[in-house]
Each structure stands twice: as C-alpha cells, then as structure tokens.
N, C-alpha and C positions, 0 to 999 in steps of 0.2 A: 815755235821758236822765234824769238825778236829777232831782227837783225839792228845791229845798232853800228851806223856807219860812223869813223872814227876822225876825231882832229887833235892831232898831238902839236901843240905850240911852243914855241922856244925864240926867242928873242920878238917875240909878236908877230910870230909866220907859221904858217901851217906847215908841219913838215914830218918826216918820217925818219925812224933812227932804225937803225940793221944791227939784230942782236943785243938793243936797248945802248950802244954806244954815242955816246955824246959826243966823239969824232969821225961817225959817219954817219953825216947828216943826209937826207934829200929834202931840199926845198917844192912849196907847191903853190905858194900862193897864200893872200887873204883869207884869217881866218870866220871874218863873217860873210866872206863872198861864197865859199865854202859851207857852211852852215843852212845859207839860206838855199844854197842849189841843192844840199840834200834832204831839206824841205820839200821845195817843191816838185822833186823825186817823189815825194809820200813818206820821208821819214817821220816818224811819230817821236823818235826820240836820237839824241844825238851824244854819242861818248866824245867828251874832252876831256883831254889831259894836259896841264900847265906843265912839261918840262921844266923851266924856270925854279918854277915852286916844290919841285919832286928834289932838287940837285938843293934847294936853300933850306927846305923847311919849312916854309912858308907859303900861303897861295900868291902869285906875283902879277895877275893878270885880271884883275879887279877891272882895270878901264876898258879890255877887251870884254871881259864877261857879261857886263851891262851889255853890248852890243848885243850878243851872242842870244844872249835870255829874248833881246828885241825885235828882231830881226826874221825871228821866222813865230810860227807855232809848235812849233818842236819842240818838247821837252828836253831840258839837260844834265845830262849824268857827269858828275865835275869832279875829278880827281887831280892830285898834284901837291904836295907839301901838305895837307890837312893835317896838321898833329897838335890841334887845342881844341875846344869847347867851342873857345870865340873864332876859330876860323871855320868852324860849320855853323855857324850860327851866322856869321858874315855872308858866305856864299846863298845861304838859304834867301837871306833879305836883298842878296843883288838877285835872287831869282832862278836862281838853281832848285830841281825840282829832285836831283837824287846827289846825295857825297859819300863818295867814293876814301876810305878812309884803307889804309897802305900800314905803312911804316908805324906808328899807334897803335892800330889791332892787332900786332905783335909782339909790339915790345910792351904795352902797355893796355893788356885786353879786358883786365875787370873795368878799368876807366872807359872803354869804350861799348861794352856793355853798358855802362850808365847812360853814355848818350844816345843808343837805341833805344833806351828806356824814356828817355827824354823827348825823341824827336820821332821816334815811331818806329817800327821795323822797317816801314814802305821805302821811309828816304835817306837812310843808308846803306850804302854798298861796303864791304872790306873786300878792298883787293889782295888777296896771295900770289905774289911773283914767286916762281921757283925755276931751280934749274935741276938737272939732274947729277947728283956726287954719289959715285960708291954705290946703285943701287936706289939711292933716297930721293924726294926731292927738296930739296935744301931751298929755302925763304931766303929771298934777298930784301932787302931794303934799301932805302933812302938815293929814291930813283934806281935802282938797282946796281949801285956802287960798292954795296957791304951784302954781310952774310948775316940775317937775322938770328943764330944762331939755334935756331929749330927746323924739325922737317914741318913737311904741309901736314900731316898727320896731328900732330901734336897741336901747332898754328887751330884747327880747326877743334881740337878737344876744349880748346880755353873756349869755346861757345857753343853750352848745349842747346837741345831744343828747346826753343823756342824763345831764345836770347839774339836770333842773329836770320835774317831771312835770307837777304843778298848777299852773291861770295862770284866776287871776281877772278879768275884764276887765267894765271899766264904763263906759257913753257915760255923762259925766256928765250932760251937755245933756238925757240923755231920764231920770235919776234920779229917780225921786218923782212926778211928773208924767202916767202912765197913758198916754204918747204913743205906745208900741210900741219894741220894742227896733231896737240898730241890726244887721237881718238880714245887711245887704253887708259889714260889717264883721265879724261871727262868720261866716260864709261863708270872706271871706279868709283869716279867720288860719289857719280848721281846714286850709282847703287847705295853706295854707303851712308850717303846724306840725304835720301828722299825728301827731310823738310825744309833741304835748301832749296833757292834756285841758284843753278851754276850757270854766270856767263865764261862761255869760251873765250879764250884771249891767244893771238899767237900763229902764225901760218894760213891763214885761210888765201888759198891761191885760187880759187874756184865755183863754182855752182855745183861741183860736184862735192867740194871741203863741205859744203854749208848743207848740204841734203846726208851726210854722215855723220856730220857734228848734231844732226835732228836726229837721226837714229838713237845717239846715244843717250836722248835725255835732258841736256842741256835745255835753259829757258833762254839761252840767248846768245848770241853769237858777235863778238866786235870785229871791224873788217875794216882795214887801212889802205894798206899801199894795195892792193887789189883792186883797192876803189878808183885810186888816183891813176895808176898803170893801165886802168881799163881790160881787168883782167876780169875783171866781176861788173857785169852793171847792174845799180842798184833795181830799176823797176825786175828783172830779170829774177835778182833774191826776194825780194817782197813778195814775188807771187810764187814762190817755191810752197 
C-alpha cells in the first residue's frame, strides 16, 4: 500500500478543511516547503489538491504547481477543478505525473473515458467523494458543495473494466476530522472492483488506521492533518 502524504491549497497555503468545509479552515504553512520536506521523508509521490480550483472549476494554482513539480523528486498526483481536456493536458505539461479528475467523471464519464484513452490509464485518477444518505453513499461534487446526483455504485458502473485503473475514494463525513477511515466501505469496493486500485481518502488518525486500511485491499492511502498534528509520522508509515 502507497502512502501518499497530502497538501491541500487554498489561497496559496497549505491547509486542511474539517468535513471538506471551506469555513473551517487550519492553516500550516508553504506549500512547496511542505512538499519538499515530505520528500526528503522518502515520499515517492505527493497528493495535492488546488481547493481554489475544486470551489471555481478550474485548476488555479499553475504558479505554485511549477514549484511543486520542482522542488523535490516526488511524483505529483494533482487534483482540484479538472473539468476539460485542456486542463489535463495543462497540468501534465507544468509536470504533473497523475490528474485526479472529480466532478467530470460523474457528471460527464463517457468523455472522460476518452481521455484515459488518450493519456493512459497510469495518469489519471477519478476521484469519488461520497457521504452517506439513507443507507447509500451519495457523490458529491464540485469541491463537495452539491450532490452529483448518483450513488458510488452507479458513479463506478459508467467505467468498466478495463476503461478506468485509478479511483479515489473519500467518506467525506470522516475528512479532516481524525475519526478513522471508513474500513467496510474500502473493503467493499476492493472486493467488488479487483481491477481497480482504490486510494483511501478520509480519517486516517493513526499507524494503526493505515495497517487496517492494508488489510482491506486498498493500493493506497492519503493522509493530512495526521501528518501535520503529528499524529502519524511519515518515516514510521513508509516502513509499515
């Protein structure tokens, strides 16, 4: 299981949001100060996410991402506002190594089939944010402001095998918040999607979150405010 330590940006700061809420923020600091020190931790690859670009619709942090891509050896897995052809094709040429594609592989998923076809399976991710309604887990979008209006079941039927490798998944209800991931839910899917790889997203409070989250399957795990709070340190994950 990867561990993939996490930098979420919003006004050009590294920061973390509780329950995906844009009015409660925690500040942490530079995000290529950040980037580079979980480099030379031994990260192999690095989840960002352009808040910014998630809340417009657009990627918005183009002059940080150059840095970002520079700044260490780290691979970058870059989500936030991707909803055209030409904004993966942008991020790929500022040097992003995986895009993270949201709000589009929902609303809009034979088109983004085309661009796994285009650009490989390897370097796109789709992220599925959900929360749980009734029972279901219901898809949110567009920074997780609206309601996609399908469950994750469905979200994952518009891409069979062998149309979609990477699939991000995040209980929003446990984001930010140190609660624990949700185990029964990455459980399921690996069962049911063996020819995805599922990254966990969402709660990991621990050394012990991230040795359960391997149990179940998952290829990979994102891990924030854990990192930042020093609840987790990273050489301690890397050698689990």
């Amino acid at each position: 299981m990867l561990i993939y330590p996490a930098i979420d940006i919003l006004g050009g700061r590294c920061v973390r949001l509780a329950l995906g809420k844009f009015d409660d923020v925690t500040t942490y600091g530079d995000p290529a100060v950040q980037c580079t020190a979980f480099a030379l931790q031994g990260a192999t690859w690095v989840h960002v996410v352009d808040l910014d670009g998630a809340r417009e619709g657009t990627p918005m942090q183009h002059h940080l991402l150059r840095q970002l891509t520079q700044c260490s050896d780290a691979k970058i897995q870059f989500g936030g506002g991707v909803r055209q052809f030409a904004h993966v094709q942008a991020l790929f040429d500022a040097g992003v190594s995986r895009v993270i594609v949201g709000s589009a592989a929902v609303q809009r998923p034979q088109e983004v089939r085309e661009w796994t076809s285009s650009f490989g399976l390897e370097r796109l991710c789709c992220a599925l944010d959900v929360r749980p309604v009734n029972g279901v887990y219901e898809v949110v979008v567009r920074g997780w402001t609206a309601g996609g209006g399908v469950d994750l079941n469905t979200a994952l039927s518009q891409f069979p095998v062998g149309t979609l490798k990477h699939v991000l998944v995040t209980d929003v209800s446990r984001d930010g918040v140190l609660g624990g991931p949700n185990f029964a839910l990455m459980r399921q899917l690996c069962a049911e999607r063996p020819d995805l790889e599922i990254q966990a997203s969402g709660g990991v409070a621990s050394l012990d979150d991230l040795r359960a989250l391997r149990e179940t399957g998952v290829s990979g795990a994102i891990v924030g405010r854990a990192l930042y709070e020093k609840r987790v340190a990273l050489e301690e994950a890397f050698a689990l």
